[in-house]
C-alpha positions as CSV (number, residue, x, y, z in Angstrom):
1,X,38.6,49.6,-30.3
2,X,40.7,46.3,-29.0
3,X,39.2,43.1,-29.3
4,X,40.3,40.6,-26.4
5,X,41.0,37.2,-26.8
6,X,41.5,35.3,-24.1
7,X,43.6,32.0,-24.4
8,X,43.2,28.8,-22.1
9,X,45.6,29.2,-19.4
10,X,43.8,32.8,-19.0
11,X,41.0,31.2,-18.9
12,X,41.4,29.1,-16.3
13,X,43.6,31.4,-14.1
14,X,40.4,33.5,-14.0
15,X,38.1,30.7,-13.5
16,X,40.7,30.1,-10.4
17,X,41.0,33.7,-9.2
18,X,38.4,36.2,-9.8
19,X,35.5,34.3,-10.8
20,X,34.8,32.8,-7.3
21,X,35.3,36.7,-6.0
22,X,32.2,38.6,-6.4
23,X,33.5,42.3,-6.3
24,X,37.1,40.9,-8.0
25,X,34.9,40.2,-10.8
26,X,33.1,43.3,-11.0
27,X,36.2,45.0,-10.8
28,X,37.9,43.0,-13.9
29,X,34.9,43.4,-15.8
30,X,35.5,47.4,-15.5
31,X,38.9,47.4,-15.9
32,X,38.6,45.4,-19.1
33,X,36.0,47.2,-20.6
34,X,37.7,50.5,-19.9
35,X,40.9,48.7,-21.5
36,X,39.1,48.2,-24.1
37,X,37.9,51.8,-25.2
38,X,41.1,53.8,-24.2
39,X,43.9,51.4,-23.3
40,X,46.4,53.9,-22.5
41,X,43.8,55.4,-19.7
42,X,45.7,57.0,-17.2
43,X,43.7,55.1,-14.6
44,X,44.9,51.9,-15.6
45,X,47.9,52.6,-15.0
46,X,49.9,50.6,-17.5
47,X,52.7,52.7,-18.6
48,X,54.9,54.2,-15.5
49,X,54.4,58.1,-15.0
50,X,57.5,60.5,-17.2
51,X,60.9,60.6,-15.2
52,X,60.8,63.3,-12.7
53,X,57.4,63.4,-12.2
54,X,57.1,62.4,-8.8
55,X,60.1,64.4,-7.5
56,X,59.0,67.2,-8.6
57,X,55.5,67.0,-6.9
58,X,57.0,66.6,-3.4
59,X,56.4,69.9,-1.2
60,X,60.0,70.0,-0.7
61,X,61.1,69.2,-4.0
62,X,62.5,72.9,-4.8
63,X,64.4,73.5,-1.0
64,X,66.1,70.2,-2.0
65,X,67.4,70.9,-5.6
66,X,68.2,75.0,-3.8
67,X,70.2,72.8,-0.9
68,X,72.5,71.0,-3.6
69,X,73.1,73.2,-5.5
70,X,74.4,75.4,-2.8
71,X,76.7,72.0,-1.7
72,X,78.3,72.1,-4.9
């Protein structure tokens, strides 16, 4: 488990922006404790998803890599 520490500009850029935000501050308050169990999470979304990945998923991804490689 990751212990947080949170310096004084943090401090006061939360005090600034989520604090006065009910439901901003719910959400941080999830976000960190999830961070803090599993910090690679997938839900977090802090690493970008492998190379490829996205291409791949689109319906049309296979017509497109069959229509190059006919061009070439």
């Amino acid at each position: 488990m990751i212990e947080a520490v949170w310096d004084n500009a943090f401090k006061r850029s939360y005090r600034k922006r989520i604090h006065r935000v009910p439901h901003l501050k719910n959400q941080f308050r999830e976000k960190m404790e999830l961070f803090l169990e599993e910090p690679f999470d997938p839900h977090l979304r802090t690493h970008a998803p492998p190379r490829g990945s996205q291409k791949n998923n689109h319906p049309l991804a296979a017509l497109r890599e069959n229509a190059l490689s006919v061009i070439r």
